[in-house]
Backbone as XML, in Angstrom:
<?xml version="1.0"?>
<chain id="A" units="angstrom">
  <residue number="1" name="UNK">
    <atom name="N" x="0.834" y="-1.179" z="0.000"/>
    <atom name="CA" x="0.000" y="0.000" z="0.000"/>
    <atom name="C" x="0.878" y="1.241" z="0.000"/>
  </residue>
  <residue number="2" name="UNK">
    <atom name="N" x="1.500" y="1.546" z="1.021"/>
    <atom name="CA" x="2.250" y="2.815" z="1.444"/>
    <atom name="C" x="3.718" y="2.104" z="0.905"/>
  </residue>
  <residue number="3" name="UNK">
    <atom name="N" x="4.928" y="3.065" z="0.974"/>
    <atom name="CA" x="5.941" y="2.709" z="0.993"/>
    <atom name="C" x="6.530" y="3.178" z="2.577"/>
  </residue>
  <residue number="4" name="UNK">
    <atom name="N" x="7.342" y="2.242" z="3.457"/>
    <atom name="CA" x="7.874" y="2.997" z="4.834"/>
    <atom name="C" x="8.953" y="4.088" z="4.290"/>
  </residue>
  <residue number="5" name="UNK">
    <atom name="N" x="8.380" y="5.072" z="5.026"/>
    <atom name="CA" x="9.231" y="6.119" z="4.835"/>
    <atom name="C" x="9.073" y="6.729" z="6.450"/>
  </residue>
  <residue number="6" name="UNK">
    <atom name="N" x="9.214" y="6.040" z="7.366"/>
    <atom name="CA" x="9.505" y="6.409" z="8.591"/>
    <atom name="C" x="10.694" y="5.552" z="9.499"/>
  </residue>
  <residue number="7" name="UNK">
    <atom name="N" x="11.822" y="6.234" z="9.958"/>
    <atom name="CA" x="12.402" y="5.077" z="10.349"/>
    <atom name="C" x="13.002" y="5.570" z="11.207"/>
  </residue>
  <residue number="8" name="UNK">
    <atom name="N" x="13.374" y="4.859" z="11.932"/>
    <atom name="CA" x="14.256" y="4.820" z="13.509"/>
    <atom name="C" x="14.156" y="5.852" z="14.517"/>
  </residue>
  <residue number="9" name="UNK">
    <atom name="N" x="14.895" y="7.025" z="14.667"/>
    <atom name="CA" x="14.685" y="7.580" z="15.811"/>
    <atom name="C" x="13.253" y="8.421" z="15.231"/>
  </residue>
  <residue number="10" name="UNK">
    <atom name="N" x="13.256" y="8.629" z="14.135"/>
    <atom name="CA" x="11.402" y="8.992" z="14.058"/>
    <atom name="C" x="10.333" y="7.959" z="14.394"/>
  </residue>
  <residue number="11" name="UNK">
    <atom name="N" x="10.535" y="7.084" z="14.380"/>
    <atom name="CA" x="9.698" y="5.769" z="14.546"/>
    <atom name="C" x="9.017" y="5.631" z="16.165"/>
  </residue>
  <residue number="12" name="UNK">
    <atom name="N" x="10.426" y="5.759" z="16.696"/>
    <atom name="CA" x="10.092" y="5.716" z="18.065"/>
    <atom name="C" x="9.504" y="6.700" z="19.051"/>
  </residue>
  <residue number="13" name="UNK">
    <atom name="N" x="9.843" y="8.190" z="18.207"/>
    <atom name="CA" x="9.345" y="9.154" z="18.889"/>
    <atom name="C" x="8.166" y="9.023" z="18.480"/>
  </residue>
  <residue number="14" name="UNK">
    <atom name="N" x="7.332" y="8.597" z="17.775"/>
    <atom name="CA" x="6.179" y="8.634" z="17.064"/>
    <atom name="C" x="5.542" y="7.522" z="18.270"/>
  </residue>
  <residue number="15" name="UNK">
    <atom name="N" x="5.811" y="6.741" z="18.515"/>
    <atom name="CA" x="5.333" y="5.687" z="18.967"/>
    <atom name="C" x="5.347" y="6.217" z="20.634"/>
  </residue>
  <residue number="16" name="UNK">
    <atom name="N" x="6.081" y="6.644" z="21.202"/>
    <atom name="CA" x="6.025" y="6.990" z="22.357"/>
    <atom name="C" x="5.274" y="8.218" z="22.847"/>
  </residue>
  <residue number="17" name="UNK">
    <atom name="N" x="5.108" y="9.098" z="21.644"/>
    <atom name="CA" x="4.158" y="10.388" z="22.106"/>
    <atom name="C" x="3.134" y="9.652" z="21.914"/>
  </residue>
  <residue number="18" name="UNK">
    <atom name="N" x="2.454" y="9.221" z="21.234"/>
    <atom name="CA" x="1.236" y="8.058" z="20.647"/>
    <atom name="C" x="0.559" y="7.727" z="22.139"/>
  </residue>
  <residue number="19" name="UNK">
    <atom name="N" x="1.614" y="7.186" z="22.535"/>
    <atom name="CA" x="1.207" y="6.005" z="23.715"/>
    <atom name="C" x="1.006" y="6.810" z="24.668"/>
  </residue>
  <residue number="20" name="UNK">
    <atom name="N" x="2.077" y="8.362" z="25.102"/>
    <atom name="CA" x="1.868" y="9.222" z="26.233"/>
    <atom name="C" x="0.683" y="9.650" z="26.065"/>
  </residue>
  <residue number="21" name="UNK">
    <atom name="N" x="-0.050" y="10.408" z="24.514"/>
    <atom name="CA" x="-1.112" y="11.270" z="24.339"/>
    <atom name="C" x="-2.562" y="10.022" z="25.226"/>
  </residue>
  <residue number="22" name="UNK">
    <atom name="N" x="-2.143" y="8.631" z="24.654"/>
    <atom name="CA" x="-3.640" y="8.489" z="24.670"/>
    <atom name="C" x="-3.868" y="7.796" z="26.024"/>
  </residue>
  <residue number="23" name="UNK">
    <atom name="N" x="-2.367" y="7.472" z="27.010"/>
    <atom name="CA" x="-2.672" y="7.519" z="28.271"/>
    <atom name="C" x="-2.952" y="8.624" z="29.141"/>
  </residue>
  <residue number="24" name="UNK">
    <atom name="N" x="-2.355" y="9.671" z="28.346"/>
    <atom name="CA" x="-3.007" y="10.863" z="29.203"/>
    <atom name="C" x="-4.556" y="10.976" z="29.452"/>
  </residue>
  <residue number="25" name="UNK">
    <atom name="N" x="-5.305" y="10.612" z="28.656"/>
    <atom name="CA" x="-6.244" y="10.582" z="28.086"/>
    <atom name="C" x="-6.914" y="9.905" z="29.464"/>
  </residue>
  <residue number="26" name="UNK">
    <atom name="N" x="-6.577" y="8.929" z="29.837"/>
    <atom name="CA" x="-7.292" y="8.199" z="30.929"/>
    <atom name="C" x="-6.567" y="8.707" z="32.460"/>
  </residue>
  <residue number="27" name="UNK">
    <atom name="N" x="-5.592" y="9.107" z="32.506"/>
    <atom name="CA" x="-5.024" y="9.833" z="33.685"/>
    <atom name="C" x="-5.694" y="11.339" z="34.430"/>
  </residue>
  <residue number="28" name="UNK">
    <atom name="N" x="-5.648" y="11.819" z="33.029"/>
    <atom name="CA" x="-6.370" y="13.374" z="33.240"/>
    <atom name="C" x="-7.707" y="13.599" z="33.761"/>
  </residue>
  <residue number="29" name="UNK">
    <atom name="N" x="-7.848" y="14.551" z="34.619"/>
    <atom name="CA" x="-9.288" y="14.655" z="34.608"/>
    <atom name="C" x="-10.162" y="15.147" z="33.297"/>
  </residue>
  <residue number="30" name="UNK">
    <atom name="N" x="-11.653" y="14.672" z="33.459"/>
    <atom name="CA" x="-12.147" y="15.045" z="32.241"/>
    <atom name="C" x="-12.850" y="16.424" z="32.119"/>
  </residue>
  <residue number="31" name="UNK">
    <atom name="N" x="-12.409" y="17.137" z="30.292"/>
    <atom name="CA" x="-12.485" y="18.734" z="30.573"/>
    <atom name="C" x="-13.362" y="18.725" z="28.777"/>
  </residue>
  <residue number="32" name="UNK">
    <atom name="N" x="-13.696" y="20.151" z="28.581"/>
    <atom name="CA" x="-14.577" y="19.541" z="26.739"/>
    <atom name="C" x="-13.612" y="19.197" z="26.295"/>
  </residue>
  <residue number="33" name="UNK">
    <atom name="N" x="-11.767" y="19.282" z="26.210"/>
    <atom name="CA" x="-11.317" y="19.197" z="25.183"/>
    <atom name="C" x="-10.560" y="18.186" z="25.130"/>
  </residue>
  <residue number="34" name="UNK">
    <atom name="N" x="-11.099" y="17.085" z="26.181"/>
    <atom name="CA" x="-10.800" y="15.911" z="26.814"/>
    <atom name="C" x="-10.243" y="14.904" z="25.835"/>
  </residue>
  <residue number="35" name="UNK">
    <atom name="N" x="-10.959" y="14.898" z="24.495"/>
    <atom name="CA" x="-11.352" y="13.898" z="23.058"/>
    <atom name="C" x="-10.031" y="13.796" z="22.361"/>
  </residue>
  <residue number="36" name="UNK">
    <atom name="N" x="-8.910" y="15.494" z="22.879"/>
    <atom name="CA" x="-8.025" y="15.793" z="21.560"/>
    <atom name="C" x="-6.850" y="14.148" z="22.023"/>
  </residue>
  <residue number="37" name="UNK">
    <atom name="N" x="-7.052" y="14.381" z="23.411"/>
    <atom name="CA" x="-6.020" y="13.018" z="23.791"/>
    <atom name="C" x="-5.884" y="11.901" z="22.507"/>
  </residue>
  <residue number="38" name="UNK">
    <atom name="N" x="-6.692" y="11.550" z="21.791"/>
    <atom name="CA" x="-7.142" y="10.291" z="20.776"/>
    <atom name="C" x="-6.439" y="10.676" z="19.606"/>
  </residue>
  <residue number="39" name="UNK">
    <atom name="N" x="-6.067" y="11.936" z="19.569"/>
    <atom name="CA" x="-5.029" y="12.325" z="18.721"/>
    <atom name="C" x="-3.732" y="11.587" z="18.406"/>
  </residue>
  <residue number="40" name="UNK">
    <atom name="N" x="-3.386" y="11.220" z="19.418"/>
    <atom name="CA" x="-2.426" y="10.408" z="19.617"/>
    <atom name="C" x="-2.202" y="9.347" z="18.741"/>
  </residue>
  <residue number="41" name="UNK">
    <atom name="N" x="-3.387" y="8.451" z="18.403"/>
    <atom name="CA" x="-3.870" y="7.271" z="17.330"/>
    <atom name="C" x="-2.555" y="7.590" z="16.260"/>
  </residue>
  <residue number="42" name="UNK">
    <atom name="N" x="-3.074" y="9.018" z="15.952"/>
    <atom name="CA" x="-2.216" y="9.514" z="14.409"/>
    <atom name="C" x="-0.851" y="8.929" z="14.404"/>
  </residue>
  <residue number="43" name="UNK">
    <atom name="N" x="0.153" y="9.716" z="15.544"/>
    <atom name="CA" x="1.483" y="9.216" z="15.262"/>
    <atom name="C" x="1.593" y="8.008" z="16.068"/>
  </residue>
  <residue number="44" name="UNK">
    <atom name="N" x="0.626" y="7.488" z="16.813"/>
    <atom name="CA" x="1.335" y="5.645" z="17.076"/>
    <atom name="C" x="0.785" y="4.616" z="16.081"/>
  </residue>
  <residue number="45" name="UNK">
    <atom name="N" x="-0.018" y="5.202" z="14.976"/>
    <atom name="CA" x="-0.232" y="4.238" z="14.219"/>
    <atom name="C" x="1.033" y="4.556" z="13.059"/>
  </residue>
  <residue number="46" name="UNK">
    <atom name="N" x="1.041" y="5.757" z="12.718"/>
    <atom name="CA" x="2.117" y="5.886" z="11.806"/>
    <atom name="C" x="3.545" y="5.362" z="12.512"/>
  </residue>
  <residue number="47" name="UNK">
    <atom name="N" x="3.598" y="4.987" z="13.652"/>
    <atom name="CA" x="4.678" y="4.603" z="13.445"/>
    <atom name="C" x="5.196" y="3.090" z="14.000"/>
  </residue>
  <residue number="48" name="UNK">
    <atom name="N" x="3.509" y="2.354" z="14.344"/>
    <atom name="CA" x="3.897" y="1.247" z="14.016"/>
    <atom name="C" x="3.694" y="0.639" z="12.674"/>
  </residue>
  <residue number="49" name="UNK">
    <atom name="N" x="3.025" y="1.593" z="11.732"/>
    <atom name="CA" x="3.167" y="1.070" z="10.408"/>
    <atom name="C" x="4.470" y="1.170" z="9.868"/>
  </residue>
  <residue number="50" name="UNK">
    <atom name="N" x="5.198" y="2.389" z="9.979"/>
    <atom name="CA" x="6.132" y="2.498" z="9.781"/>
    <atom name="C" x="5.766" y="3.716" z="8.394"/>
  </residue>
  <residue number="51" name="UNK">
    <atom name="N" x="5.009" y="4.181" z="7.795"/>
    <atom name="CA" x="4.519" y="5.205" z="6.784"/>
    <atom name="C" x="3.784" y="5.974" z="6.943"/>
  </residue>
  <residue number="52" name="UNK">
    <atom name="N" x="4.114" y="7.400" z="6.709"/>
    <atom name="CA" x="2.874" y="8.846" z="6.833"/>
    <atom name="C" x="2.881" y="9.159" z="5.521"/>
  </residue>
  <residue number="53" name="UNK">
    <atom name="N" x="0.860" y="9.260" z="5.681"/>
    <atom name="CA" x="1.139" y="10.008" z="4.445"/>
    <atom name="C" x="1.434" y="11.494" z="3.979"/>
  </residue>
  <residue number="54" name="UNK">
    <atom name="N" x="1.306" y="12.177" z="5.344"/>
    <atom name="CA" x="2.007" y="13.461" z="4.649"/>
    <atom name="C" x="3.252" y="13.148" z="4.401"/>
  </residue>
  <residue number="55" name="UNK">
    <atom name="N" x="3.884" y="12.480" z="4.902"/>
    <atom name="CA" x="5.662" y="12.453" z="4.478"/>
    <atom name="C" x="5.636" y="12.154" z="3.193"/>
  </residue>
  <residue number="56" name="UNK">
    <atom name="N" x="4.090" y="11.027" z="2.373"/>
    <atom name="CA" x="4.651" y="10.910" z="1.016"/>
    <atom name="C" x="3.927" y="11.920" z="0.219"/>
  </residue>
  <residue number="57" name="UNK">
    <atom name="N" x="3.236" y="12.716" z="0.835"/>
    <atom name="CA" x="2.756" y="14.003" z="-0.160"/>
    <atom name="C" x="4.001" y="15.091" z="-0.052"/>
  </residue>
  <residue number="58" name="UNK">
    <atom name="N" x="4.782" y="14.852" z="1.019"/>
    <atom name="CA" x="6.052" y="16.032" z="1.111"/>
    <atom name="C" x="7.106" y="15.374" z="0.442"/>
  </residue>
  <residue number="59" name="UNK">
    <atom name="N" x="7.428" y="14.072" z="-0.069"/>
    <atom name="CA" x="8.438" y="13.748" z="-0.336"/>
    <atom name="C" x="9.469" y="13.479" z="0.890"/>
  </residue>
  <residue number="60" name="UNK">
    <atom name="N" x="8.945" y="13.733" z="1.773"/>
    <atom name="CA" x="10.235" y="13.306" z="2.935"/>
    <atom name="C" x="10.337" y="11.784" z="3.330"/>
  </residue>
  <residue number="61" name="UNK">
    <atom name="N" x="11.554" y="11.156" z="3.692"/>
    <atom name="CA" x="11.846" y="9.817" z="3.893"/>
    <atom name="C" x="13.224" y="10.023" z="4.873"/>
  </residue>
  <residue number="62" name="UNK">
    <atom name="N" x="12.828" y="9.375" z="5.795"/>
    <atom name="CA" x="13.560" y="9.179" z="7.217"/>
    <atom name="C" x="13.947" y="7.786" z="7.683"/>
  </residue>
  <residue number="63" name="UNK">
    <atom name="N" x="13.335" y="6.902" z="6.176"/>
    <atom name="CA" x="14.271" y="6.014" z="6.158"/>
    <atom name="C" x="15.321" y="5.577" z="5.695"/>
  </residue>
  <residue number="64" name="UNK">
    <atom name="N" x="16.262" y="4.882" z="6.213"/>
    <atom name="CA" x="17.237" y="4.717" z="5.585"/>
    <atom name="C" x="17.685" y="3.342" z="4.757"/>
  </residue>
  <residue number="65" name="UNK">
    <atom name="N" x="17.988" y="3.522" z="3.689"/>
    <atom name="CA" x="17.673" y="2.750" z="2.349"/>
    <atom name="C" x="18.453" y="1.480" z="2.720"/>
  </residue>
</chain>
């Protein structure tokens, strides 16, 4: 489908804000803007897929070949 164009120390930062955002999510008390926590989804899925697609609409690749 995608080509990986995410790799290593992007990978992981992706994966670890991911995981902080959407435990915050259950730590925090609840406020309206409680929902944005789920945000998180975005970069821990991109980076256990290992591909974003803005990176392939920007042309950027952070992996290494």
């Amino acid at each position: 489908m995608f080509k990986n164009n995410v790799g290593g120390i992007d990978r992981t930062l992706r994966i670890v804000i991911g995981l902080a955002l959407i435990i915050g999510f259950f730590v925090t008390p609840p406020s309206p803007y409680h929902w944005l926590y789920w945000i998180g989804l975005i970069p821990l899925a991109t980076g256990l897929l290992g591909t974003c697609p803005l990176y392939s609409m920007l042309g950027v690749n952070t992996c290494k070949k």
